[in-house]
C-alpha positions, -999 to 999 in steps of 0.1 A, spaced: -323 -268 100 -314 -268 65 -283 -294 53 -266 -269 36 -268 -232 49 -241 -218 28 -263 -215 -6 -265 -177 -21 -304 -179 -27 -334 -150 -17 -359 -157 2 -396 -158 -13 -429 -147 -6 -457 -168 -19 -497 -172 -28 -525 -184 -5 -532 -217 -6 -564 -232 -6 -572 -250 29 -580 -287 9 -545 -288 -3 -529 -267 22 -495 -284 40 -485 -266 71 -457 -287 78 -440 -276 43 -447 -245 55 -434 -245 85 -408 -265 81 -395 -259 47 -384 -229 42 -388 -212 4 -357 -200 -13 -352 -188 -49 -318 -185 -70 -310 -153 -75 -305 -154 -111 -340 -162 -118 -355 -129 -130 -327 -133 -163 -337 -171 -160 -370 -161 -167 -360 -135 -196 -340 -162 -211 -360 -187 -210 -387 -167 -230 -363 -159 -254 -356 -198 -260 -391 -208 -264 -399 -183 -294 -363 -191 -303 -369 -226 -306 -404 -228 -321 -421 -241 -291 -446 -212 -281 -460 -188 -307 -450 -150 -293 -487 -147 -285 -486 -171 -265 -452 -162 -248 -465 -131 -242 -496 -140 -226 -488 -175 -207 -450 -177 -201 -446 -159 -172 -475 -168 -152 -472 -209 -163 -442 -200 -134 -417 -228 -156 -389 -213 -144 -400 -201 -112 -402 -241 -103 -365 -242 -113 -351 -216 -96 -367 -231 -65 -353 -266 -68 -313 -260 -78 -302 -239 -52 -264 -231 -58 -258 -240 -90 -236 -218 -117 -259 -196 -135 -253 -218 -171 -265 -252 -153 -296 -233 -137 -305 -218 -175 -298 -251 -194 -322 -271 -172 -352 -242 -172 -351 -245 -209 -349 -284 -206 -377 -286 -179 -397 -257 -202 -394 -279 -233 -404 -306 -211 -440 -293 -201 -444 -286 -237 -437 -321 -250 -461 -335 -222 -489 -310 -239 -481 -325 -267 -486 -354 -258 -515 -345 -243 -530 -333 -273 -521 -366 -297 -538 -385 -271 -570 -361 -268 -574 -353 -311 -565 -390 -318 -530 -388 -331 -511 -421 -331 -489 -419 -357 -479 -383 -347 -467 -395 -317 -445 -425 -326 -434 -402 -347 -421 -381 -321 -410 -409 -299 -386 -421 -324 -372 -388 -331 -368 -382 -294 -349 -415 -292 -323 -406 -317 -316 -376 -308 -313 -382 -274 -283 -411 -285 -271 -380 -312 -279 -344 -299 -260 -320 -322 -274 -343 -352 -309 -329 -343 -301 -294 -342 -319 -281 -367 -347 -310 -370 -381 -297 -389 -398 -303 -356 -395 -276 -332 -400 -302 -300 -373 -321 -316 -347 -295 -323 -350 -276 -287 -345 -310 -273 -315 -314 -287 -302 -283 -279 -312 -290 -240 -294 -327 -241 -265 -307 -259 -258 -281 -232 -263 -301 -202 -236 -331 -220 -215 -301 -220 -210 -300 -174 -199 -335 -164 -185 -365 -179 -195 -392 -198 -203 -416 -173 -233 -390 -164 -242 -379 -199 -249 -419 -208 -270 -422 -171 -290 -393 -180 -296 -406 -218 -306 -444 -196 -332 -426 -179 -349 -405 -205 -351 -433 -230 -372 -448 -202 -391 -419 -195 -401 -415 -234 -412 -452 -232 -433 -447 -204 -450 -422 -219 -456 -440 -246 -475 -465 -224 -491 -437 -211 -504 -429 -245 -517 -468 -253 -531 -466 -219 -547 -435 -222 -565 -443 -261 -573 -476 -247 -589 -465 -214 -567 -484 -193 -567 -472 -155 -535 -486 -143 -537 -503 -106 -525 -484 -82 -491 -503 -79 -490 -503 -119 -495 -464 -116 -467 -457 -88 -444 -474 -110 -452 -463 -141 -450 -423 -122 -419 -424 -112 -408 -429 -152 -437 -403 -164 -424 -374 -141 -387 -382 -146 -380 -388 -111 -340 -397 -119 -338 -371 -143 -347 -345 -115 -321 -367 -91 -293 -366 -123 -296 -328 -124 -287 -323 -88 -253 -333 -96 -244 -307 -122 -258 -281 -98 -236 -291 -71 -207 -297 -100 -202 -329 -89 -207 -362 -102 -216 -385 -75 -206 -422 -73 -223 -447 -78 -218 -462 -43 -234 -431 -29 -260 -430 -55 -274 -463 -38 -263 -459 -7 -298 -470 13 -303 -435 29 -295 -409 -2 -317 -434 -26 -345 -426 3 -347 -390 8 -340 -391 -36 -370 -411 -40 -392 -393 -12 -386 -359 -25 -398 -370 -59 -425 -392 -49 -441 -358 -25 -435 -341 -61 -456 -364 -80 -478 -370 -55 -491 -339 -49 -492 -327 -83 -518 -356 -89 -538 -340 -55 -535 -308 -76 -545 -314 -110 -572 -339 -102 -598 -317 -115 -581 -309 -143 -578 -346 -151 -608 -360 -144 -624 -333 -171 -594 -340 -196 -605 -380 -190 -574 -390 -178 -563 -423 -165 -530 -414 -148 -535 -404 -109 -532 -418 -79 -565 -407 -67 -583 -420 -102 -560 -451 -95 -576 -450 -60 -611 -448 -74 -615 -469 -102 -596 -503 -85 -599 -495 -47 -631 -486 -49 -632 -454 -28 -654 -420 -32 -634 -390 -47 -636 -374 -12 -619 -408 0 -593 -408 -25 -583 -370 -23 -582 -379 11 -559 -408 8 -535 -393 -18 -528 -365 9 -520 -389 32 -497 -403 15 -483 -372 3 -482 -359 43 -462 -392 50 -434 -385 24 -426 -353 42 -424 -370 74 -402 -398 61 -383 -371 44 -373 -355 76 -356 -390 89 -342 -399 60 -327 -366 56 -310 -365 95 -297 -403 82 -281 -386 44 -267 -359 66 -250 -388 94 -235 -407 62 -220 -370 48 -200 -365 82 -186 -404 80 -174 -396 41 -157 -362 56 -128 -383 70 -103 -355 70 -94 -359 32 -94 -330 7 -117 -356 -18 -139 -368 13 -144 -328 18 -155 -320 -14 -177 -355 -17 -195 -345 14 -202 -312 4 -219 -321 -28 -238 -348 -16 -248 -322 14 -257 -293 -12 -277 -323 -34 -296 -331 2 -304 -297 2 -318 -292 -29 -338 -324 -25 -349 -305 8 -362 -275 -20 -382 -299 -43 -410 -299 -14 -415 -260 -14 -409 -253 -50 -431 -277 -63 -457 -269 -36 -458 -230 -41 -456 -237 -78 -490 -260 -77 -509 -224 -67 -489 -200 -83 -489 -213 -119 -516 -209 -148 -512 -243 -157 -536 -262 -129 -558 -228 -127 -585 -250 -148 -615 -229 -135 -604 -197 -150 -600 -218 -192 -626 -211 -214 -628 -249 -215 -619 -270 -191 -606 -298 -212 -584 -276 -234 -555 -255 -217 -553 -220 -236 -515 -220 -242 -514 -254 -259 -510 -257 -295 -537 -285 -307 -512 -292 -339 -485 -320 -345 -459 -319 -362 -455 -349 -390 -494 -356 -389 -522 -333 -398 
């Protein structure tokens, strides 16, 4: 039963799977829902990516829609105002570009293009509305997605969020010495170094202006919420390293659990595909008890109170939406263009990436 039944969301049909990465249980058990403002989520979205320089209008035309961006969104934040929902499709849009990017310095041999970029993204994630109108387009839409989700909650949130993404640009930058140097993390370096590479707290942070709360911190760590928080993100990354394996492995890439799996445990790619699904199988199952725990420690903070109310109820609608990162991100791995590496004219190269870099040619 879904934590929080009250949400005004459609329901969604989706795309075969293929039976090697095929979850019943998420299926089954987890139900997909889209917000209903996602076909002007998806307009506007478009619109911001030509607006901000980040995709040519060829490319737009061609690859936005079916790269499913915003589809992803509109699965995860259930419930929230219509400005939140738009403010973090742009920001998760602009982040798939910046990770092509990044991509791309690594693969055409780009160092100083990158730290480049990493210092720019530094400052004007400490100074948004300085960075406006920066030269670089990655740099200026950034900017403007910091910018308008500053705007929801307070401070203490806005300087979190800032916390967590300077991490998440260092991490990628030890992604990229990793990746030139042809370092294959272990497979505890990896799971580390994953949870900063796919943002798992900025995901968490950005339940909290969908539910148009902020949380505190004493439920932030409370044992149980951290849990289901951590799970829901770990299934994501997790199974979109089962996913994009072959796309990886032909990009030479260092970074996944199952090249992890292969190159320090030893195992045969059958015996690491099959390994990384277990371990993605055993996040939804630990989901589910961590999720009947979250929704035990809501009814104690709903002690009669009008503020215990309203706590429980966002923490509730962020359980939910936790609850929605398993189906979203799993109908997203076969809907989208961007892991469909067997229909690119070349394998290593995705056709709506742009190969140049700002600062460096």
């Amino acid at each position: 039963m879904p934590a929080f039944s009250q949400s005004t969301s459609t329901t969604y049909t989706s795309a075969l799977v293929p039976p090697a990465l095929s979850l019943p249980v998420i299926e089954a058990e987890f139900p997909r829902q889209l917000h209903p403002y996602w076909p002007r989520l998806q307009e506007n979205t478009r619109v911001w990516l030509l607006e901000m320089r980040l995709m040519s209008a060829a490319k737009v035309e061609a690859y936005a829609d079916g790269l499913c961006y915003t589809d992803l969104m509109a699965g995860f934040y259930i419930g929230a105002p219509d400005e939140v929902l738009q403010a973090i499709a742009d920001y998760s849009a602009w982040f798939f570009v910046w990770d092509d990017r990044h991509d791309r310095d690594v693969i055409h041999g780009r160092p100083v293009a990158w730290q480049l970029l990493r210092t720019r993204l530094h400052a004007a994630l400490d100074s948004p509305k300085e960075h406006l109108y920066h030269q670089d387009p990655l740099v200026a839409g950034f900017a403007d997605s910091v910018v308008r989700l500053y705007s929801f909650l307070g401070e203490g949130w806005n300087a979190r969020f800032a916390e967590h993404f300077h991490t998440v640009i260092e991490a990628y930058d030890q992604e990229f010495r990793n990746r030139v140097s042809g370092i294959v993390p272990t497979v505890e370096e990896y799971l580390e170094l994953r949870r900063n590479t796919f943002a798992h707290w900025i995901w968490l942070d950005l339940l909290e202006p969908s539910a148009e709360y902020e949380l505190p911190i004493a439920v932030r760590e409370n044992p149980a919420y951290r849990r289901a928080a951590l799970l829901c993100q770990d299934f994501a990354a997790w199974y979109n390293d089962l996913c994009s394996l072959p796309k990886e492995i032909a990009g030479d890439e260092v970074h996944n659990l199952g090249i992890s799996l292969i190159h320090h445990e030893g195992m045969r790619l059958e015996e690491s595909v099959k390994e990384v699904r277990r371990r993605v199988e055993e996040c939804v199952t630990e989901f589910l008890d961590a999720e009947k725990e979250v929704l035990r420690y809501a009814e104690r903070i709903d002690n009669g109170s009008a503020r215990g109310a309203e706590l429980a109820a966002a923490v509730r609608a962020c359980l939910f939406n936790m609850r929605n990162w398993f189906s979203s991100v799993y109908w997203f791995h076969h809907e989208s263009g961007r892991y469909m590496v067997d229909s690119w004219d070349d394998r290593t190269t995705p056709p709506y990436v742009n190969n140049e870099a700002a600062g460096e040619k």
